[in-house]
C-alpha positions in Angstrom: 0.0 0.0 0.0 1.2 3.3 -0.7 -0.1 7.0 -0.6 1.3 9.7 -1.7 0.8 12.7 1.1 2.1 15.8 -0.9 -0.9 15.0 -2.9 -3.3 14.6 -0.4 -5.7 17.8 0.7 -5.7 17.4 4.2 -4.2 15.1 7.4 -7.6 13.1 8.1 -9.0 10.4 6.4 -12.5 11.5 6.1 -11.5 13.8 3.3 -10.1 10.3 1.0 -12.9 8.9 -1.2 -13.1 5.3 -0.9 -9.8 3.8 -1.1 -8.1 0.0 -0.9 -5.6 -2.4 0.2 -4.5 -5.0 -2.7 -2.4 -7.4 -1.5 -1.1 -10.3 -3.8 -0.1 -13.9 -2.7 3.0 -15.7 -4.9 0.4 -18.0 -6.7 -1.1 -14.5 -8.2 -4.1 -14.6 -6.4 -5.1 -11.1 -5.2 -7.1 -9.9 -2.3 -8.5 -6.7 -1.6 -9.5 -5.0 1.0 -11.8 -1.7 1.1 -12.6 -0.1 4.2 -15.2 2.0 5.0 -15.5 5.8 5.1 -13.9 7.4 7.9 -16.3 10.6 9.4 -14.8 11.4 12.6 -11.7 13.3 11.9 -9.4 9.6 12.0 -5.8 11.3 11.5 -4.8 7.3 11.9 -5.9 4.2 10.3 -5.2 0.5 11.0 -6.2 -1.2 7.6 -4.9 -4.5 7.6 -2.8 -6.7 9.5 -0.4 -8.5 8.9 1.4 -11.4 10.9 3.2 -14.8 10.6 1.2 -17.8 11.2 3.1 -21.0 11.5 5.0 -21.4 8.3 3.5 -18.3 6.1 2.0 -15.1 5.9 -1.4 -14.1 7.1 -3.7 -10.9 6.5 -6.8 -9.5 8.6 -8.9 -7.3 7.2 -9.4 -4.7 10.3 -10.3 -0.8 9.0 -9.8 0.9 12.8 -9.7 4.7 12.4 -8.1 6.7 15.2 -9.4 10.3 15.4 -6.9 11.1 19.0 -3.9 9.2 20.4 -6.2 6.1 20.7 -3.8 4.0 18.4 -0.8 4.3 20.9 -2.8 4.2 24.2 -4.1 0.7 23.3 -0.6 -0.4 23.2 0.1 1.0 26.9 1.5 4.6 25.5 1.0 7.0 27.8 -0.2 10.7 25.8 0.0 13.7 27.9 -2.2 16.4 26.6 
């Protein structure tokens, strides 16, 4: 996945139109992914995962917008206003 940000209008994805994760396994199958639209002012988005799972590669579908520091307080960050 890629985005270009000089190109983009403004730092919150409620401004994108639809957009989506391709992601393309070595036997040339592809899976997509397309999230929602974001309306709260999300500045961060989780769209996929992905993680190892015993001997390969797996991907989860999750589209989690962030509109604060919500992303790094739910992995024990502490954000002082």
């Amino acid at each position: 996945m890629s985005i270009d940000l000089e190109a983009q209008p403004t730092a919150v994805f409620d401004q994108y139109t639809l957009w989506q994760v391709d992601i393309t396994q070595p036997s040339g199958t592809q899976l997509s992914f397309v999230p929602g639209r974001f309306s709260s002012g999300e500045t961060v988005t989780i769209a996929v995962e992905l993680y190892r799972h015993t001997t390969g590669w797996k991907a989860r579908a999750v589209g989690q917008g962030y509109d604060s520091a919500g992303l790094v307080t739910d992995y024990g960050i502490n954000v002082e206003a």
